[in-house]
C-alpha positions in Angstrom: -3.6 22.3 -13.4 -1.6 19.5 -14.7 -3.5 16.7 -12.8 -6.5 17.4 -14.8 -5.1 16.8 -18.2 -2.4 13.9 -17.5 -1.4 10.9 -15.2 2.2 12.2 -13.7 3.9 8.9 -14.7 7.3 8.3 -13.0 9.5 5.6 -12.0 8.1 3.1 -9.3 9.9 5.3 -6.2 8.3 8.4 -7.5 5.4 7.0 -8.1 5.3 6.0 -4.3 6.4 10.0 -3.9 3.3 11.1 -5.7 0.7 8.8 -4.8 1.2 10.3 -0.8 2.0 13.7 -2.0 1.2 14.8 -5.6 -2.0 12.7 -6.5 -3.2 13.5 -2.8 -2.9 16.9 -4.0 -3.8 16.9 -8.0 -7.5 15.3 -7.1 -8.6 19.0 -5.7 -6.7 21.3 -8.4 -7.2 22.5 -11.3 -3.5 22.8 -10.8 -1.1 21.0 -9.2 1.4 22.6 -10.7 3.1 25.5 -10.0 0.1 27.5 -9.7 1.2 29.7 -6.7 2.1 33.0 -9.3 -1.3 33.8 -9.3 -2.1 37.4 -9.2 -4.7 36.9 -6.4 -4.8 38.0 -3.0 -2.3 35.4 -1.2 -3.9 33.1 1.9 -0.2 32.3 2.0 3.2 33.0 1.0 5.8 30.3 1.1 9.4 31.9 -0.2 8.9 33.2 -3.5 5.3 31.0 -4.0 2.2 32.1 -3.1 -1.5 30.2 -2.4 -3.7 32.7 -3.8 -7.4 33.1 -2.5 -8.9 32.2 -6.0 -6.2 29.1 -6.2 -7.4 27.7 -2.7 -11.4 28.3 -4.0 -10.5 25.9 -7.0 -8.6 23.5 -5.0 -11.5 22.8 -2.4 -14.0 23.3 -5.0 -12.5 20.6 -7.0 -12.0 18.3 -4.3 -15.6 18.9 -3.2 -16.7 17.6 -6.2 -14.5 15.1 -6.6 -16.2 13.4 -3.3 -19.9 14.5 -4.4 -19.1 11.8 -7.2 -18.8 9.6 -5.1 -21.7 10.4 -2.0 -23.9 13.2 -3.9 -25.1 14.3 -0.5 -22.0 15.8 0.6 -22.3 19.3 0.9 -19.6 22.0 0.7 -20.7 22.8 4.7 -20.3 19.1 5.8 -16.8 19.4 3.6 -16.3 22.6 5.8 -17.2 20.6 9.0 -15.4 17.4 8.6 -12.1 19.5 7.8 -11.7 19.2 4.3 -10.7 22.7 3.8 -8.3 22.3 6.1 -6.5 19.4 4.6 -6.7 21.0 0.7 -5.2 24.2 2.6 -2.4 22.2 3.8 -1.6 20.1 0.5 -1.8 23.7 -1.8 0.9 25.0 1.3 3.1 21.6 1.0 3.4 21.9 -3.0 4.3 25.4 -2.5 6.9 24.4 -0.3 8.4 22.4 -2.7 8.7 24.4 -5.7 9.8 27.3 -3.9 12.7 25.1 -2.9 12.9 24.0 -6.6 13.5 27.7 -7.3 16.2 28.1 -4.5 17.9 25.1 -5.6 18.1 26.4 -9.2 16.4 23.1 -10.5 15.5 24.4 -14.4 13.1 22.4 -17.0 14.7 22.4 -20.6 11.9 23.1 -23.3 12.2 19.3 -24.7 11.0 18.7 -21.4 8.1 20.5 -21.2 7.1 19.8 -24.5 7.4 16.3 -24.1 5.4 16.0 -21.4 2.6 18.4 -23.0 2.5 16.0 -25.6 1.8 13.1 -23.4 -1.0 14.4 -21.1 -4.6 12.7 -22.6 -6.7 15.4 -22.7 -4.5 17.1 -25.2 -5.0 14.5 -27.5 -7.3 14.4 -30.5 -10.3 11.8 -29.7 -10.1 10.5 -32.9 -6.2 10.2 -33.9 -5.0 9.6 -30.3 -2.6 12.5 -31.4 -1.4 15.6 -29.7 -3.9 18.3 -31.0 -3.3 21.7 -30.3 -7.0 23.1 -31.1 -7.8 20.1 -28.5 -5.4 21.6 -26.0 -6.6 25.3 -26.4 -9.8 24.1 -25.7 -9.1 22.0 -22.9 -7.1 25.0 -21.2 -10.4 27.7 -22.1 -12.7 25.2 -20.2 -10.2 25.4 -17.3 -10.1 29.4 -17.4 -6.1 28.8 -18.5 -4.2 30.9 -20.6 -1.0 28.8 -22.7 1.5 31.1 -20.7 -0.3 30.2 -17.4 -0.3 26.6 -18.4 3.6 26.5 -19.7 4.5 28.0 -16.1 2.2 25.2 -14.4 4.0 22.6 -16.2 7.5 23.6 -15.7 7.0 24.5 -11.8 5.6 20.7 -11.8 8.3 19.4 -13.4 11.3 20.9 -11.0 9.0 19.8 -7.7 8.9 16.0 -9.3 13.0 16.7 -10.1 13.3 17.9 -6.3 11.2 15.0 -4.7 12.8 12.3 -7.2 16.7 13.3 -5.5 14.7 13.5 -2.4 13.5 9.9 -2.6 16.1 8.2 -3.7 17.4 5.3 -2.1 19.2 2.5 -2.8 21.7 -0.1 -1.1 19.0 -0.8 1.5 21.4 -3.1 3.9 20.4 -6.6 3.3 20.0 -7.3 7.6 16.6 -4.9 6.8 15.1 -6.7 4.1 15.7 -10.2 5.7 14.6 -9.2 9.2 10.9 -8.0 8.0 11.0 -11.4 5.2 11.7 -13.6 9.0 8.7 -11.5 10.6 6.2 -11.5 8.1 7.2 -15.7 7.2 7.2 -16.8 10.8 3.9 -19.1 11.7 1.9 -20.0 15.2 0.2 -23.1 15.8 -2.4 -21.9 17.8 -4.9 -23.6 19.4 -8.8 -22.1 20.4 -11.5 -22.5 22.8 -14.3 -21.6 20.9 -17.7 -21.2 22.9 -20.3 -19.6 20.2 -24.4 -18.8 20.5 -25.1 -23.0 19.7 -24.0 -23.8 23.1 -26.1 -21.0 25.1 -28.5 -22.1 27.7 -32.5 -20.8 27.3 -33.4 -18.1 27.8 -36.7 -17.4 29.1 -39.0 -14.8 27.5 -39.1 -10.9 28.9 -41.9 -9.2 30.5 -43.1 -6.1 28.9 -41.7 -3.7 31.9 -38.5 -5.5 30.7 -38.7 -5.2 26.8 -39.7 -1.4 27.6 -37.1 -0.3 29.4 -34.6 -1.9 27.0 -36.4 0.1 24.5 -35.9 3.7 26.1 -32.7 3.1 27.6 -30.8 1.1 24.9 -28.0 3.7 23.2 -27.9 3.5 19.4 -25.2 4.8 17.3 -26.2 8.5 17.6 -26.5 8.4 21.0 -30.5 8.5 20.5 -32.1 5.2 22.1 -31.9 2.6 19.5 -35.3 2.2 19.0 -35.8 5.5 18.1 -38.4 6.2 15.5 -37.0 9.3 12.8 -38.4 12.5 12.4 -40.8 12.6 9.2 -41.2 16.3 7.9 -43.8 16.2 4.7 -43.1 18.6 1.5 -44.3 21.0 -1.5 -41.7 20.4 -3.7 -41.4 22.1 -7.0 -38.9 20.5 -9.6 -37.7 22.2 -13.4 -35.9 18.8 -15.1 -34.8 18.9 -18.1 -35.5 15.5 -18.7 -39.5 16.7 -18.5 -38.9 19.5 -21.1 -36.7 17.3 -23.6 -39.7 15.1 -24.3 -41.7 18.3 -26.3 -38.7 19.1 -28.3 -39.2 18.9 -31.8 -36.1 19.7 -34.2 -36.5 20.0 -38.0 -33.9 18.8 -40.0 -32.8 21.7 -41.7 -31.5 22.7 -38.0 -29.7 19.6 -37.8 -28.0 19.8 -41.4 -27.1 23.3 -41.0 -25.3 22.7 -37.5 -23.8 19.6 -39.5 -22.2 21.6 -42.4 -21.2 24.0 -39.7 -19.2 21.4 -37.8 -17.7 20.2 -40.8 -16.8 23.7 -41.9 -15.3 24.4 -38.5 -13.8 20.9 -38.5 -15.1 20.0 -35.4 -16.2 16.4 -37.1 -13.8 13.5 -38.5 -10.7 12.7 -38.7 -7.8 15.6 -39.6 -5.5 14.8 -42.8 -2.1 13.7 -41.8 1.3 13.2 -43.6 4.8 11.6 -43.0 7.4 12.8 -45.0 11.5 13.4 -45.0 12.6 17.3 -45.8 15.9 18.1 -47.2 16.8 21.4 -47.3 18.6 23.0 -50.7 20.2 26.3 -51.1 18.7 26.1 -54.9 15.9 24.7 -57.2 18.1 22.4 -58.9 19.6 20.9 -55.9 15.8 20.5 -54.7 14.9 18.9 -58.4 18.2 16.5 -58.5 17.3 15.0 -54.7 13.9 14.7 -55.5 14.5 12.1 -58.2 17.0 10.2 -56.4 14.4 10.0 -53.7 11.9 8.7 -56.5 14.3 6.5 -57.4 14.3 4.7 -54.0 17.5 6.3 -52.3 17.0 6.4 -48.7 16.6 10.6 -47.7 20.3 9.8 -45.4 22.0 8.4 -48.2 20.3 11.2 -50.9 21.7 13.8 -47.8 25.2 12.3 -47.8 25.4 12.2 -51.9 24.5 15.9 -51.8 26.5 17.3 -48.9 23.3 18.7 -47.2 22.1 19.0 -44.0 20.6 16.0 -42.1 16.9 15.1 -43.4 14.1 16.8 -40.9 11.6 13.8 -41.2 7.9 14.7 -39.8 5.6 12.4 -38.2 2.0 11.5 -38.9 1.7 15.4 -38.7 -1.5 17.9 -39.5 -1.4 20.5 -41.6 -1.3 23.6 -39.0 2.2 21.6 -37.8 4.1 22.3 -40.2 6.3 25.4 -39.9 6.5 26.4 -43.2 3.1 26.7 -44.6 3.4 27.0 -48.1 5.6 23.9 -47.9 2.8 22.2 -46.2 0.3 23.3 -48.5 1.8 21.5 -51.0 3.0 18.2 -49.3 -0.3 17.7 -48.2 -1.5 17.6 -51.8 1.3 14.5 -52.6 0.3 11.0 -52.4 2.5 8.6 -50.2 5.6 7.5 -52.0 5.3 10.8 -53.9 8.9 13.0 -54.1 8.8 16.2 -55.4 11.3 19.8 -55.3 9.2 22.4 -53.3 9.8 26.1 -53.1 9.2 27.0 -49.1 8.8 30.1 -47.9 12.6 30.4 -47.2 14.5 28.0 -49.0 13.7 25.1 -51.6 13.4 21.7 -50.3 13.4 17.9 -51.6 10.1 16.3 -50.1 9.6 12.6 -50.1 6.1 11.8 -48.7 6.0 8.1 -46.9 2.7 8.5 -45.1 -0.5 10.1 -46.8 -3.6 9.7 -44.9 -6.5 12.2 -46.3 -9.4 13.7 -44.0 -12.2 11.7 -43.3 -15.6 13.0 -42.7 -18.5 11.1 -41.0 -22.2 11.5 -43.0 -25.1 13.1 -41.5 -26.9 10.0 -41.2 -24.5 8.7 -38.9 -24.2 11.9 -36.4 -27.7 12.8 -37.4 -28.5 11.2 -33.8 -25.8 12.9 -32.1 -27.2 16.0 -33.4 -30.5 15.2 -32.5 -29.9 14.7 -29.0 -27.6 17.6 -28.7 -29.7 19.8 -30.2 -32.8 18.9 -28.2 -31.2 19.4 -24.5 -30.0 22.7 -25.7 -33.7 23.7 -26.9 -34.8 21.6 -23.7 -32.5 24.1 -21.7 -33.7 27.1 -23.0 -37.4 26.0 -22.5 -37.1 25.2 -18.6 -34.9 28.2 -17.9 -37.6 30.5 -19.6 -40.6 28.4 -17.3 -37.9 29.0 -14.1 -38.2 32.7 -15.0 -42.1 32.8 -15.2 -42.6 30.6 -12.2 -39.7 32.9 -9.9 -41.5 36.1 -11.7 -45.2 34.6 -10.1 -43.6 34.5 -6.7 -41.5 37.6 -6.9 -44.9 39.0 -7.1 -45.9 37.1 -3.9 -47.3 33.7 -5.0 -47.0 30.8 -3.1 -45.5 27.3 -4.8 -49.3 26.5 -5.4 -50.3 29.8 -7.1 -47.2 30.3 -8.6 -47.4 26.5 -10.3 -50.7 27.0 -11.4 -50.5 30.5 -12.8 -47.1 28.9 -14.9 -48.3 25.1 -15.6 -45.5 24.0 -13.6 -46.0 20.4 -11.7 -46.5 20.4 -8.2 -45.1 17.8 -5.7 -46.7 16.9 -2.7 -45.2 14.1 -0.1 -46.6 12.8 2.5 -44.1 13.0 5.9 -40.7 11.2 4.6 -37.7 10.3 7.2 -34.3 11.8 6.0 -33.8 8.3 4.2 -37.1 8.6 2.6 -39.4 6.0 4.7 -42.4 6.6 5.0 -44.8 6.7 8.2 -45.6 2.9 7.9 -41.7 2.4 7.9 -41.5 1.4 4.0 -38.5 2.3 1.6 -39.6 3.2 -2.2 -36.1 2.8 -3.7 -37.4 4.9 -7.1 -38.5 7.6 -4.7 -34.8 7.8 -2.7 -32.8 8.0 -5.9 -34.9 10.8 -6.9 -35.3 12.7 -3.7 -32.7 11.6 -1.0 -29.0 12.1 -2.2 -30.1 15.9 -2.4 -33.4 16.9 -1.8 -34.5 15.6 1.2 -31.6 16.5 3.1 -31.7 20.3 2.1 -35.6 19.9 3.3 -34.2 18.9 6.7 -32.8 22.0 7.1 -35.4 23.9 6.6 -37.7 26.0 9.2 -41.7 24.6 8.8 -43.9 26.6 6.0 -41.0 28.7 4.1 -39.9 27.8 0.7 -36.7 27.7 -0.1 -35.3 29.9 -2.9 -34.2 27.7 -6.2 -31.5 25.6 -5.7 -29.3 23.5 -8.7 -29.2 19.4 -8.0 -28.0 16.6 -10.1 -26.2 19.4 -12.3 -28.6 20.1 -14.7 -31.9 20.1 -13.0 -33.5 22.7 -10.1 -36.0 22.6 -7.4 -37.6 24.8 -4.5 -39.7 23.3 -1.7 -41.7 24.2 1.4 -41.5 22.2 5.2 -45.3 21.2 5.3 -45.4 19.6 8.8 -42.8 18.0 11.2 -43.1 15.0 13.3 -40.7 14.7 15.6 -38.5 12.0 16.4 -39.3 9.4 19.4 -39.0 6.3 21.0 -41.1 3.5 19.8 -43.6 2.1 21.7 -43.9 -1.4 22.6 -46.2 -3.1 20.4 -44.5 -1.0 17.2 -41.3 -3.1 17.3 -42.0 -5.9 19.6 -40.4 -8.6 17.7 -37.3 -6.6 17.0 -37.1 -5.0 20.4 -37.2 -9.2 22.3 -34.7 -10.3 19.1 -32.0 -8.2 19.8 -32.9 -8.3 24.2 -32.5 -11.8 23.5 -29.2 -11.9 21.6 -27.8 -9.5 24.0 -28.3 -11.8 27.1 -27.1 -14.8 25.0 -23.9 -12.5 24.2 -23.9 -11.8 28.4 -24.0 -15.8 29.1 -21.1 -16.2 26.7 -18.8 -14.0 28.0 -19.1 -15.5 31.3 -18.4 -18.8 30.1 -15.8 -17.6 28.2 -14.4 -15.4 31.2 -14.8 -18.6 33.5 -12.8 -21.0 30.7 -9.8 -18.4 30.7 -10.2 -18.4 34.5 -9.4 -22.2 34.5 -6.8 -23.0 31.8 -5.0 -20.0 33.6 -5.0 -22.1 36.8 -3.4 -25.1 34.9 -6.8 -27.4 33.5 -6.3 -29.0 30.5 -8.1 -27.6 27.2 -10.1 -30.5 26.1 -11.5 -30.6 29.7 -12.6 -27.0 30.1 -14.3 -27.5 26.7 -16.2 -30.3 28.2 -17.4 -28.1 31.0 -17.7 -24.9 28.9 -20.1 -26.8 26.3 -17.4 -25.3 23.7 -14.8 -26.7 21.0 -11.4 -26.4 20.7 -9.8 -25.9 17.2 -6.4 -25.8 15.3 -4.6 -24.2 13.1 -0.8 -23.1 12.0 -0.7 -19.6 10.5 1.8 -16.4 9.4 0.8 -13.1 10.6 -2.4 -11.6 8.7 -3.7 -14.9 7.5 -6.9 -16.5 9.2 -8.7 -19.6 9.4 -12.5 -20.5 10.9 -12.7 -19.1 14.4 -9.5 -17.3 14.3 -10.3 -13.7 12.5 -7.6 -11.1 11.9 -8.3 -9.9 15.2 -7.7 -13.3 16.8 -4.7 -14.1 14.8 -2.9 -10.6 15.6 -3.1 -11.3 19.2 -2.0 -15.2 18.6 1.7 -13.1 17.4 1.6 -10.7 20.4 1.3 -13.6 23.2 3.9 -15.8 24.3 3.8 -19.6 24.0 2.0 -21.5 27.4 0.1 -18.2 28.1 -3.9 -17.5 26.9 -5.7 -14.5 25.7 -9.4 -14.0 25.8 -11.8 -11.8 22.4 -14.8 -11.7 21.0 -14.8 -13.0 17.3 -18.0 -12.0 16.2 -21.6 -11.8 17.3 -22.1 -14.3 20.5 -19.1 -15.5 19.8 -16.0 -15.6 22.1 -12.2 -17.2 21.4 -10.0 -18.5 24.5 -6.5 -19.1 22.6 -3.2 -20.2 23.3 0.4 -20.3 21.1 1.3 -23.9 21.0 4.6 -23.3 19.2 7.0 -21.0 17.5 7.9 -22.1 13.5 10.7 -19.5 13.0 11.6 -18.8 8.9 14.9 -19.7 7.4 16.3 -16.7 5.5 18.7 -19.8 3.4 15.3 -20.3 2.0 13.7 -17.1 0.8 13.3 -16.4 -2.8 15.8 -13.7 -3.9 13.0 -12.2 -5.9 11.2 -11.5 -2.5 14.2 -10.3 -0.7 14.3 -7.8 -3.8 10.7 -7.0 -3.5 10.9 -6.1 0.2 14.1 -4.2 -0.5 12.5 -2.2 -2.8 9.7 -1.5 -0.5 11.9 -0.1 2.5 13.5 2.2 -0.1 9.3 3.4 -0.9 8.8 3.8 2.8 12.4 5.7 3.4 11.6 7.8 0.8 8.4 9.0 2.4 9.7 9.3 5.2 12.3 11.8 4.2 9.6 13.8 1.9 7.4 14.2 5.0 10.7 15.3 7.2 11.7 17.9 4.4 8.0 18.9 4.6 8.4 19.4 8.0 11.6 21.3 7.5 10.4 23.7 4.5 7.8 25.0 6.8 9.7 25.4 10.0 12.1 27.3 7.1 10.3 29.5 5.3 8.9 30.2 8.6 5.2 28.8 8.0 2.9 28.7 11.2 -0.7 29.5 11.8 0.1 33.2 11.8 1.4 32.8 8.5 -2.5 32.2 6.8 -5.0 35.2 6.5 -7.9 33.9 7.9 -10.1 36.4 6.3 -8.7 35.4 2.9 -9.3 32.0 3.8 -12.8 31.8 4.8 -13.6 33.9 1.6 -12.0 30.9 -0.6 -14.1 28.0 1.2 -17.3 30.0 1.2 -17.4 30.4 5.1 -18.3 34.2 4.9 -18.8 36.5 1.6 -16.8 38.6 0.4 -18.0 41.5 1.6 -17.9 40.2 5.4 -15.0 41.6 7.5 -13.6 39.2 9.2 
């Protein structure tokens, strides 16, 4: 639960620790921590943790969404397919691992701890103040479906795994030797010299014949293994939609809705800024104890030195605190009607106190006219909701009664979309792209109408969160090749670059051919029709003709000896190593001899957290056998719950 309300700051090693292990984990939880007491069903058991069913369902239904941000037209099946379920099974397992060994070890959290880092996590903050807040945590936790006792349990099993994995992790001393070996490899350069024989040398070539063009159209593989000159299916639609950016724009609200839900947000003090105090308590056994350290603190003794004087207990001083923080809350009620600088003797609930108040910041409270848009706009998507859900229930009563989309729209007033046939990325038959029409229909739409049988609609379905649509498969046209005068031009373009690209490796294949036998560079280029260039480079670096690709085999060839690659698109590289420039370790900065010292340790550290994985599992006896499959496939939505498996 814990990665959704904080960032689990650490030193620099853990950090490393957490970025392959934790935040790997955190992105598909609504808990990372230790959320494995669950009273669910368990998918697993690990020692004394468990991954229960309803745990695992959160996970990969967090993580779903997480990568729906990013491509909306993932779907939780193509999650399914590609084996996301899988991996978010394997990271809940891994983190159970851990803090059952936490537990074993008899790792413990102290309550400053956990405190301390409550405080810290974000979301628990107060938007306006930047302050902890707890009505802002409460709420934060109620959104999540978390109880504060199923939180405080989170947060302490995610504090002993951090403990367990920081020991785990850390190295140090990393034998100098290391750190100056990888500085020599990484600082070492090649001069390196290349035959480069590109597209601007090729000979002519002479035009195709249309048996030739053709057959490179039907036999020419494309990506998908379809002929690449494949035109896509088009499947045309009835599409019904219910956005609530359509129903917003009838809303009308009257502003005596908006200033009653104003004066209720003040009331409720969901508005403004909360009244805060600072001030230094000393505890009295008596009222004139209370009375005589109160003046000496109006008289500009320090609360320490007035404590001292007196023989009583240490001040308690309080920090930029709200009311509902302060323990004793008749003493608060009265410090928080003091103004700053103000000392006075207050009877508490329990004892008397002297109070001195050095911070005094009262409540603020916007105006109506400046949340009076706010309130507008809140208040007209919530009537806008209500509208469109009670036209979805008169347009799904019309075809529970047997109306088709077009009956059913016209017996409601609903809009009714018809498209012409689309490919999957919303092309048209004439090969055209409307960009206004992909946004709107592709990410979700048009894919769900792809996997549809022809002439039944679909039942309602939820996109872009707020919004819902149903459609019907019109017509399909299948997919096929294209014939020859429907991409002519592109069909001879890429024949043509493709026989260019066959004349160039053969030159290039011949070149290698003869500076293997002993022929001089600048003479081969000569014959070749290519160019030679130079350059002197470290490992990862490039320069003109010599790409990554080029340069990484430069460092696995010897000097003398040649190596043959295409750098690009009718363009081919014949290169040699003309000479070896070694580093000097007298020379390297000590601040990168730290730097790489300090990244062996990173990488040793992961390497013994993946080993311990390892170990944990083979431990607490974790195999396949160990996961109830049925369990499983209920939490990622492969079979309902009522399927026996």
């Amino acid at each position: 639960m814990l990665s959704n309300f904080r960032s689990f700051a650490q030193s620099p090693l853990a950090l490393v620790i957490i970025v392959l292990l934790v935040l790997a984990f955190a992105i598909s939880l609504p808990g990372a921590g230790g959320i494995f007491t669950g009273s669910g069903d368990a998918v697993v058991v690990v020692g004394p943790e468990r991954v229960s069913q309803r745990e695992l369902a959160t996970a990969f239904d967090r993580e779903v969404a997480r990568l729906q941000e990013q491509d909306p037209s993932i779907t939780r099946a193509l999650a399914r397919q590609e084996g996301l379920a899988s991996q978010v099974l394997q990271q809940q397992i891994t983190l159970a691992a851990f803090a059952a060994r936490a537990q074993d070890l008899g790792l413990e959290a102290s309550n400053a701890t956990i405190v301390r880092d409550v405080a810290d996590i974000p979301a628990f903050r107060n938007p306006v103040t930047d302050r902890f807040d707890r009505d802002t945590m409460v709420a934060a936790l109620r959104r999540s479906g978390m109880t504060e006792d199923q939180f405080a349990r989170d947060i302490e099993s995610d504090i002993l795994r951090s403990q367990l994995l920081g020991t785990l992790a850390s190295f140090s001393g990393i034998p100098d030797q290391i750190a100056a070996t990888r500085y020599l490899v990484a600082e070492e350069q090649r001069r390196v010299t290349g035959l480069v024989i590109d597209a601007s040398t090729a000979d002519e070539i002479a035009d195709p014949t249309d048996e030739e063009l053709q057959t490179f159209i039907e036999e020419t593989p494309g990506a998908n293994g379809q002929p690449l000159f494949t035109r896509p299916e088009f499947r045309a639609i009835t599409l019904v939609r219910f956005r609530i950016e359509d129903f917003i724009r009838d809303v009308a609200i009257d502003e005596a809705t908006l200033r009653e839900t104003y004066d209720y947000e003040v009331e409720t003090n969901r508005l403004g800024t909360p009244a805060l105090r600072s001030f230094a308590q000393l505890t009295t056994s008596d009222q004139a104890t209370a009375e005589e350290a109160a003046a000496r603190l109006a008289n500009g003794e320090t609360p320490a030195a007035v404590a001292s004087a007196l023989g009583l207990d240490a001040p308690l001083v309080q920090d930029s605190v709200q009311l509902f923080e302060v323990p004793d809350s008749q003493l608060g009620e009265t410090v928080f009607a003091m103004s700053e600088g103000e000392a006075q003797a207050v009877e508490g609930r329990f004892s008397w106190s002297a109070v001195l108040v050095t911070l005094a910041e009262d409540a603020t409270v916007p105006s109506f006219e400046e949340e009076r848009e706010r309130l507008q706009a809140d208040a007209a998507t919530a009537q806008a909701t209500d509208n469109m859900y009670e036209a979805i229930a008169a347009f799904e009563s019309a075809r529970a009664d047997g109306a088709s989309l077009e009956a059913a729209a016209e017996q409601t007033g609903t809009p009714l979309e018809i498209y012409a046939p689309l490919a999957l990325n919303s092309i048209d038959e004439d090969l055209q792209f409307d960009g206004e029409r992909y946004q709107g229909l592709a990410p979700e739409i048009l894919p769900a109408a792809f996997d549809q049988i022809e002439g039944f609609a679909t039942n309602l379905e939820t996109y872009n969160e707020t919004d819902f649509y149903t459609l019907r498969v019109d017509s399909i046209i299948p997919s096929r090749p294209f014939e020859l005068e429907e991409v002519r031009e592109q069909a001879e373009a890429r024949w043509r670059s493709i026989q260019v690209d066959t004349q160039l490796q053969a030159r290039a294949e011949d070149a290698l051919a003869q500076l293997e036998a002993g022929d001089d560079m600048e003479i081969v280029s000569l014959t070749t029709g290519g160019r030679t260039e130079t350059s002197t480079l470290k490992r990862g670096q490039t320069a003109g003709a010599f790409t990554r690709n080029a340069v990484s085999a430069a460092f696995s060839i010897e000097p003398g000896s040649y190596d043959m690659l295409q750098v690009g698109e009718g363009r081919y590289l014949v290169l040699t190593v003309n000479e070896i420039i070694p580093a000097e370790i007298a020379s390297a900065p000590a601040a990168d001899l730290d730097g790489i010292a300090t990244d062996i340790a990173g990488e040793l550290g992961n390497d013994v957290i993946f080993a311990t994985r390892e170990f944990l599992l083979r431990d607490y006896g974790i195999t396949d056998e160990s996961i109830d499959q049925r369990l499983y496939s209920l939490a990622i939505g492969e079979t309902d719950s009522s399927t026996p498996r």
